[in-house]
KOLPADO-198489 format. One line per field, with one value per residue (C-alpha): x, y, z; residue number from 1; residue in one letter. Coordinates in Angstrom, 1 decimal, padded with zeros to 4 digits. Each point is the difference from the previous one (the first is absolute). Layout:
BEGIN
px (X|...)
py (Y|...)
pz (Z|...)
resi (NUM|...)
resn (A|...)
// end
This chain:
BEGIN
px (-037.0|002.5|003.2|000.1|003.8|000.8|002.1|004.0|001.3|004.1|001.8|003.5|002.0|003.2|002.2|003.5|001.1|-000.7|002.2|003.7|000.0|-002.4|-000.6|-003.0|-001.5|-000.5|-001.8|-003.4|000.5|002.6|-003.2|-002.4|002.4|000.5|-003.8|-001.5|-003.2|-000.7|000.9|-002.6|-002.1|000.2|-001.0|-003.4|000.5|-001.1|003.0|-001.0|002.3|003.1|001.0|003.6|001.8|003.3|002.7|001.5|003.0|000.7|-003.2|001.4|002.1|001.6|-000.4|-002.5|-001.9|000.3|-002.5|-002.2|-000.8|-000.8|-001.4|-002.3|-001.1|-000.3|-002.3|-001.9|-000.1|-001.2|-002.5|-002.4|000.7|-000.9|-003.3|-001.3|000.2|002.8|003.0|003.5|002.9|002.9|003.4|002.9|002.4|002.0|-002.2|-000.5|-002.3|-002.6|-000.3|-002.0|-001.7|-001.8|-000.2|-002.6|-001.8|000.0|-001.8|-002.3|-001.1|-000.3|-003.8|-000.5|002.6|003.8|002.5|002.0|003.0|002.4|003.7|002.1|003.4|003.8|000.1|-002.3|000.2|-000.6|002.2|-000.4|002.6|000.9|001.0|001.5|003.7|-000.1|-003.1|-001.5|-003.6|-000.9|001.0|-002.8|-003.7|-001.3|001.1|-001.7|-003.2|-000.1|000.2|003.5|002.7|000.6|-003.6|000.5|-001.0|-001.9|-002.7|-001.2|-003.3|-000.1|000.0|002.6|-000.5|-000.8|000.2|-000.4|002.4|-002.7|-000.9|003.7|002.1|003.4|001.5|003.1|002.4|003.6|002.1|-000.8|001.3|-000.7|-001.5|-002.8|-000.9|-000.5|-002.3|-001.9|-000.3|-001.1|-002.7|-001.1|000.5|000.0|003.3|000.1|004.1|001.2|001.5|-003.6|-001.5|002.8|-001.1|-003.8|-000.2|-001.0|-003.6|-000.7|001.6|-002.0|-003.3|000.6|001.2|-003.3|-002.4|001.6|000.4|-003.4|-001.5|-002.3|001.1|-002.2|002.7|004.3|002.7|003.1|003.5|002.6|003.2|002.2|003.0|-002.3|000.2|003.0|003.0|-000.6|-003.0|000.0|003.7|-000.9|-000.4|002.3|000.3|000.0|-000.3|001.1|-002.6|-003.6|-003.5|000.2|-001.6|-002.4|-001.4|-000.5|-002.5|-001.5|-001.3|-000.6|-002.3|-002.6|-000.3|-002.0|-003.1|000.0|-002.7|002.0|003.6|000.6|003.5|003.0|003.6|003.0|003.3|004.3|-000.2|003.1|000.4|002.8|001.4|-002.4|002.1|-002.1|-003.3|-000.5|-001.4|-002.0|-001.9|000.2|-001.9|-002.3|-000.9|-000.9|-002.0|-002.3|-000.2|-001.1|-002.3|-000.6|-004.0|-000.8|-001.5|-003.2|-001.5|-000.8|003.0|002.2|-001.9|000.2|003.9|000.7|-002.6|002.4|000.4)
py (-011.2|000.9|002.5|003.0|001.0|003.4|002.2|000.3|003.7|-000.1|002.3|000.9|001.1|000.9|000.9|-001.0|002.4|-002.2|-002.7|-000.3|-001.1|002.2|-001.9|-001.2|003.2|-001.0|-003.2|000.8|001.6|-002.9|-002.7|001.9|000.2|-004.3|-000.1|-000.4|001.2|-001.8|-002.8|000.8|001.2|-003.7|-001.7|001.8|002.9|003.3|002.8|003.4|003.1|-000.2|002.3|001.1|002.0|000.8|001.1|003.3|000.9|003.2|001.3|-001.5|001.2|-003.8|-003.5|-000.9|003.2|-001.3|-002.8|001.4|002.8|-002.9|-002.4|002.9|000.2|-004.3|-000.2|002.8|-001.3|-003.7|001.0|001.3|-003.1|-002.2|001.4|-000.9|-003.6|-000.7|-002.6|001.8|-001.0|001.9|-000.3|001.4|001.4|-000.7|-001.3|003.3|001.3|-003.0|002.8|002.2|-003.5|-001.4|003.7|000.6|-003.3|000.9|002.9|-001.2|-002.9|001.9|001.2|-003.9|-001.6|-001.4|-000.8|-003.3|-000.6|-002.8|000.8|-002.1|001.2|-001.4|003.1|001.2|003.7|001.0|002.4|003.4|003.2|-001.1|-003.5|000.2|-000.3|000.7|002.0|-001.3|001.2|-003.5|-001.4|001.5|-000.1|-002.8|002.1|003.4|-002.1|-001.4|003.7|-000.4|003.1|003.1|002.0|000.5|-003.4|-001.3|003.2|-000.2|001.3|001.0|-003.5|-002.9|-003.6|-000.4|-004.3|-000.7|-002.5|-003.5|000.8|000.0|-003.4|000.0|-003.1|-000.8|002.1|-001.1|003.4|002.0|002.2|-001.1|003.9|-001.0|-003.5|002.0|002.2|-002.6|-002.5|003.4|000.4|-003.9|-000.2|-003.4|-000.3|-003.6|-000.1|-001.8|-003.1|-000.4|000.6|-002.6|-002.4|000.3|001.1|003.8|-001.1|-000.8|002.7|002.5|-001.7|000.3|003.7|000.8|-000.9|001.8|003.2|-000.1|-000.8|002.8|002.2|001.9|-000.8|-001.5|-000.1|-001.2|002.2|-002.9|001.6|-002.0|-001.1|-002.2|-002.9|-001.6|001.9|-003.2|001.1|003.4|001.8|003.2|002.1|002.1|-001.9|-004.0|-002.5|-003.5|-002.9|001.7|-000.9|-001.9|001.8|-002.2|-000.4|003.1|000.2|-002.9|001.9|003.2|-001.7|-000.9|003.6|000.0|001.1|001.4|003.2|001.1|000.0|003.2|000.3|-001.3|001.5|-001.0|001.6|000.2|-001.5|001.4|-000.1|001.1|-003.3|-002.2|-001.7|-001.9|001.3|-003.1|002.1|001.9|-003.0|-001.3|003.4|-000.1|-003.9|001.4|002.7|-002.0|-003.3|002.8|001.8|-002.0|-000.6|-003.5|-002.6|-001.1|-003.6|000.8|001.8|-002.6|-002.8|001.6|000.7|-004.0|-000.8|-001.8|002.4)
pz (-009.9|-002.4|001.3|-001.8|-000.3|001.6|-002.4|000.4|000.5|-000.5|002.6|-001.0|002.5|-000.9|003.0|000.6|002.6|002.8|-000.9|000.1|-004.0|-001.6|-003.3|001.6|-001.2|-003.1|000.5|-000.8|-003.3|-000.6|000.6|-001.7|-003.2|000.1|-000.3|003.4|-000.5|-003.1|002.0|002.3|-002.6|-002.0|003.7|-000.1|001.9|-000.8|000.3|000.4|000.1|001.1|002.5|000.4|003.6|-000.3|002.4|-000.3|002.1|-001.6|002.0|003.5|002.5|000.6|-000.7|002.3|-001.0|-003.2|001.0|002.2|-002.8|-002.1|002.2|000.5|-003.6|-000.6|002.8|-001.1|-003.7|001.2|002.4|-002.9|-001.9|002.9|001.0|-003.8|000.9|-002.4|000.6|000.4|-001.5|001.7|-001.9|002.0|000.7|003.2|002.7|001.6|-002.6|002.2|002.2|-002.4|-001.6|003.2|001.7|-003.0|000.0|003.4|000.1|-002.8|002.3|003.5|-000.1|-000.6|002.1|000.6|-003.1|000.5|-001.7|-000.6|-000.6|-002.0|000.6|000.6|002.5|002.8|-000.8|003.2|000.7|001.1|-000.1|003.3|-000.2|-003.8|-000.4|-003.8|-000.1|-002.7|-000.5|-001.6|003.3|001.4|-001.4|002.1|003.3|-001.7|-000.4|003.1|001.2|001.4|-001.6|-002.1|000.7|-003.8|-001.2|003.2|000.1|-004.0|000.0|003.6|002.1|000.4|000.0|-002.7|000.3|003.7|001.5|-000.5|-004.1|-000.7|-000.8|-001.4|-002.1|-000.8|001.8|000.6|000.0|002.6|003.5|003.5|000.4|-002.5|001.4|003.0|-001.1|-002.0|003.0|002.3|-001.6|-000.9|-003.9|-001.3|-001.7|-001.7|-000.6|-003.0|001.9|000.9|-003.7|-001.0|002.2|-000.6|-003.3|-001.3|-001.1|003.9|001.3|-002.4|000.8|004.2|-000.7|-002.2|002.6|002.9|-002.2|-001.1|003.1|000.5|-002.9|-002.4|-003.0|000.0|-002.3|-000.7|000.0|-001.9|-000.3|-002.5|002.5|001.3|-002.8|-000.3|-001.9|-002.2|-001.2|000.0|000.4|-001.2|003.2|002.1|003.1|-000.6|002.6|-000.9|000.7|-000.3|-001.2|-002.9|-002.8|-001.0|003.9|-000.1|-003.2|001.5|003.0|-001.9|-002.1|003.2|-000.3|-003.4|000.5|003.7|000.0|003.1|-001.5|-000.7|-001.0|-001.5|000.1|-001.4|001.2|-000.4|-003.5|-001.1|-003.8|-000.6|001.5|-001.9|-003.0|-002.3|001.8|002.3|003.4|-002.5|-001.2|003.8|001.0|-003.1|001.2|003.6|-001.1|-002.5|002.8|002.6|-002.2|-002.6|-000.5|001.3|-002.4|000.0|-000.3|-003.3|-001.3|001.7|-001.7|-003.0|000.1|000.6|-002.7|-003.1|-002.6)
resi (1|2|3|4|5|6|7|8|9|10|11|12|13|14|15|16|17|18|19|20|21|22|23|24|25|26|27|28|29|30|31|32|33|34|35|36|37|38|39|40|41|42|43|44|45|46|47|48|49|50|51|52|53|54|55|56|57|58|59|60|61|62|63|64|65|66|67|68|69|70|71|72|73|74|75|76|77|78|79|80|81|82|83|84|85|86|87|88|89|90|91|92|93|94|95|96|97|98|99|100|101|102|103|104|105|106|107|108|109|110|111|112|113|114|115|116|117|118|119|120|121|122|123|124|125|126|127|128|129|130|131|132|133|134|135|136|137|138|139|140|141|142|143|144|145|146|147|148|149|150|151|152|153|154|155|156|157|158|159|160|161|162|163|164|165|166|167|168|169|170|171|172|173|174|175|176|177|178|179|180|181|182|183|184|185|186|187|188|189|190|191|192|193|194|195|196|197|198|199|200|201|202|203|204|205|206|207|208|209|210|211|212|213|214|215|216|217|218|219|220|221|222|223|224|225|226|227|228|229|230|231|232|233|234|235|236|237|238|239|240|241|242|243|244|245|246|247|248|249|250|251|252|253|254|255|256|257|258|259|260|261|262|263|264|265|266|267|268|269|270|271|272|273|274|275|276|277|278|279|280|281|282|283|284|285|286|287|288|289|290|291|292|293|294|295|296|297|298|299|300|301|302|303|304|305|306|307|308|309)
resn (X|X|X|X|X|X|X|X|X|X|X|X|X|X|X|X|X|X|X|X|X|X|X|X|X|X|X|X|X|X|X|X|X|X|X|X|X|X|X|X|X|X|X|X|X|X|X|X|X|X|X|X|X|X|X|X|X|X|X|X|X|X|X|X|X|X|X|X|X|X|X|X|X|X|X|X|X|X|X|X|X|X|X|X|X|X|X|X|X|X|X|X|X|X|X|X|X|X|X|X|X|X|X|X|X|X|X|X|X|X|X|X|X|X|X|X|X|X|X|X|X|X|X|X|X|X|X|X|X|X|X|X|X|X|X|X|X|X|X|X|X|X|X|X|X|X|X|X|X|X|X|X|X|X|X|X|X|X|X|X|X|X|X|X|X|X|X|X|X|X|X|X|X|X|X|X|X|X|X|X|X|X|X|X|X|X|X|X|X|X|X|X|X|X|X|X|X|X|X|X|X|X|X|X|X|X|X|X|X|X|X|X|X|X|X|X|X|X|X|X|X|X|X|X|X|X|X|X|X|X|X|X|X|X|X|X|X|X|X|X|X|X|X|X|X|X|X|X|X|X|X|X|X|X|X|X|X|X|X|X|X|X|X|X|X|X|X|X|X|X|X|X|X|X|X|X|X|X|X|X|X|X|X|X|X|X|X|X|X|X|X|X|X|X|X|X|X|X|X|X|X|X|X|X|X|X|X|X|X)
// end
């Protein structure tokens, strides 16, 4: 039976609020200018309207108002697009705005069944008010889904948990606070830490991660926030961690993805351009999207692209 590609929507969403360097804000627009959906246009896929939520602190009383207003409008914006059956391709942003992402494919999924997600992340962004010395709002998504914080982010759309505790798995993480492994290993999240990913390699680790998240889900996704790769291959984000997942790891795994009916999302987050000199993280993000996405190749195509010209 041949696979009939699902079409791409492209979710900009441009908040910088929750991060301590705000450049991030303009990341979307920034990837979208360098030609990322032709790129995912020239691997097959379709790319519908793009959608765009932006952050407006002008209308909020304080930072983290700031994000709950529009985590509140991002979740209601992605919900419609997820119940047509589309792909999303979320572009942050800091890592807060996955709040509003997964809170929408949430709710889009719940007369059907649990969302899973895999988190790709130097951090665990599990923080809450509480426990948060800087209090950061991108240091604390995962916790908001989880249903653990500000009421503000945890009660979009009237209930919280949005991921329970065995659909979640976090790779990659090697900056973090004692109050957030807590939390995490409270409530029996599979965290796979980066000595362990170095070890084992990030194509195992991702495979392990996607059958436990998907284990009894209606749909999953992946949340890959740039710090994650290496600072070799990708430099251009706020908060860099030294020795991360090798770039091209990390397509590898993406690219298992291709073709999944129940993968329902995709976002990208903390690209920061105005760090990125000479556009290498732009082309590392473009790369991820397109091996995530990208429509897979058929017998025939593929026998067709090694054919001598």
């Amino acid at each position: 039976m041949l696979h009939t590609p699902r079409p791409v929507e492209i979710v900009s969403a441009a908040i910088g609020e929750g991060a301590r360097d705000g450049g991030c804000k303009y990341g979307a627009s920034a990837l979208l200018a360098a030609g990322l959906a032709q790129a995912l246009s020239d691997s097959g896929c379709e790319v519908g309207a793009r959608t765009m939520v932006t952050s407006d602190p002008l209308q909020a009383t304080d930072r983290m108002d700031t994000v709950a207003r529009f985590n509140q409008a991002l979740a209601e914006a992605v919900a419609p697009l997820a119940l047509t059956g589309a792909q999303l391709l979320v572009l942050g942003g800091d890592h807060s705005c996955a709040v509003g992402s997964w809170s929408g494919m949430a709710q889009a999924l719940r007369p059907h069944g649990r969302l899973g997600l895999i988190w790709v992340d130097a951090h665990l962004d599990a923080h809450t008010p509480e426990s948060s010395e800087s209090n950061a709002p991108h240091g604390m998504p995962l916790a908001a889904l989880l249903g653990h914080g500000s009421a503000a982010l945890t009660q979009l759309f009237g209930w919280s948990g949005k991921i329970r505790p065995e659909n979640l798995a976090i790779i990659g993480a090697r900056s973090y606070e004692s109050a957030e492994r807590q939390l995490l290993e409270s409530l029996g999240v599979q965290v796979i830490y980066m000595e362990e990913v170095a070890r084992r390699g990030f194509e195992d680790c991702f495979a392990q991660a996607r059958a436990a998240v998907t284990a009894g889900c209606a749909g999953w996704g992946v949340s890959l926030d740039i710090d994650g790769l290496d600072p070799g291959d990708a430099p251009a984000t706020g908060t860099p961690v030294a020795h991360g997942i090798a770039l091209a790891e990390a397509m590898a795994a993406l690219r298992s993805c291709r073709g999944d009916p129940r993968l329902v999302g995709l976002e990208i987050v903390e690209y920061n351009p105005l760090h990125d000199f000479g556009g290498q993280t732009a082309r590392a993000v473009i790369a991820l999207a397109v091996a995530g996405l990208g429509v897979p190749a058929t017998p025939a195509s593929a026998a067709l692209a090694a054919r001598p010209a």
